[in-house]
N, C-alpha and C positions, 0 to 999 in steps of 0.2 A: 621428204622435203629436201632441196636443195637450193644454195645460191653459188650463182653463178659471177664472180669478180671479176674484171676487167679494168683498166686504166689506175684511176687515182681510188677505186674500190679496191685494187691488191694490197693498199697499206694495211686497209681492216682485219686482213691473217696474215703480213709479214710480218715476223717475229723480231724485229727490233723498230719497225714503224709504228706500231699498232699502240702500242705503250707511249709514244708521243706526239699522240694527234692533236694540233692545236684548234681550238673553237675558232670561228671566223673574229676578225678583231672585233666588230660591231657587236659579238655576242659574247665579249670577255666578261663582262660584269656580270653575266649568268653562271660563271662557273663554280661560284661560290653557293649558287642555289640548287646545283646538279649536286653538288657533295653534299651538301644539306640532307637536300632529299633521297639520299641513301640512293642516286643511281650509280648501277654498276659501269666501271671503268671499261673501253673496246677490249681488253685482253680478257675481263673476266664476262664480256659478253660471247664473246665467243669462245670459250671456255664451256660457259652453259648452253649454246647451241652446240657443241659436241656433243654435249653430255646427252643431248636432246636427240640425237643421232642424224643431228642436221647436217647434209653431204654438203664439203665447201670445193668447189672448181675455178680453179685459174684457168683464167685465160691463157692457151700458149701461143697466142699469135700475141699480145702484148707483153707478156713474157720473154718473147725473143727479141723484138723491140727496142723494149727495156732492158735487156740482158740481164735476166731476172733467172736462177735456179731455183728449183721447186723445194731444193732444201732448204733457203733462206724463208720460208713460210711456215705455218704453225705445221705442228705434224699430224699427218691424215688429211689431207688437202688431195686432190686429184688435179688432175689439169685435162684442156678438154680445149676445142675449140668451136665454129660456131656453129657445128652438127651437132656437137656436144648440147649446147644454149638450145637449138632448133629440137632438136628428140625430147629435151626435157618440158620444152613449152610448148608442144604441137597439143595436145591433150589437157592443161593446165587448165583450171577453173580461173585461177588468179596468178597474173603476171605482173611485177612491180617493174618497173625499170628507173631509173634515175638518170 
């Protein structure tokens, strides 16, 4: 399994974004029900999709862009562009996009 990042998805494995994602304001009063509920924080989400041996790919056409290095990202990240995206979804049962 892999996901594929691009735009405002690279903050979810840049290594000092990802730790201060803020909720949309309209769903501030939720946040207190996310910690309630014992869900896990974006760093330790993606933490256990590693561990799950889930492939993470940067974009490097948004990468260049954004003048993004691939060191500023969690580590074990690839980077890929949209042959990279295309190879992985040509055969895919299920493809999410947002």
């Amino acid at each position: 399994m892999a996901i594929f990042f691009t735009f405002e998805g690279l903050n979810l494995i840049h290594k000092e974004a990802n730790g201060q994602l803020p909720l949309p304001e309209v769903n501030e009063h939720i946040a207190g029900r996310f910690k309630k509920a014992n869900v896990p924080s974006i760093p330790e989400l993606v933490t256990m999709a590693q561990e799950m041996d889930v492939k993470f790919i940067g974009c490097q056409m948004t990468m260049d862009v954004l003048g993004m290095e691939k060191e500023a990202f969690v580590d074990g990240i690839e980077v890929g562009g949209a042959v990279t995206f295309w190879e992985l979804t040509k055969d895919a049962d299920v493809t999410l996009t947002f």
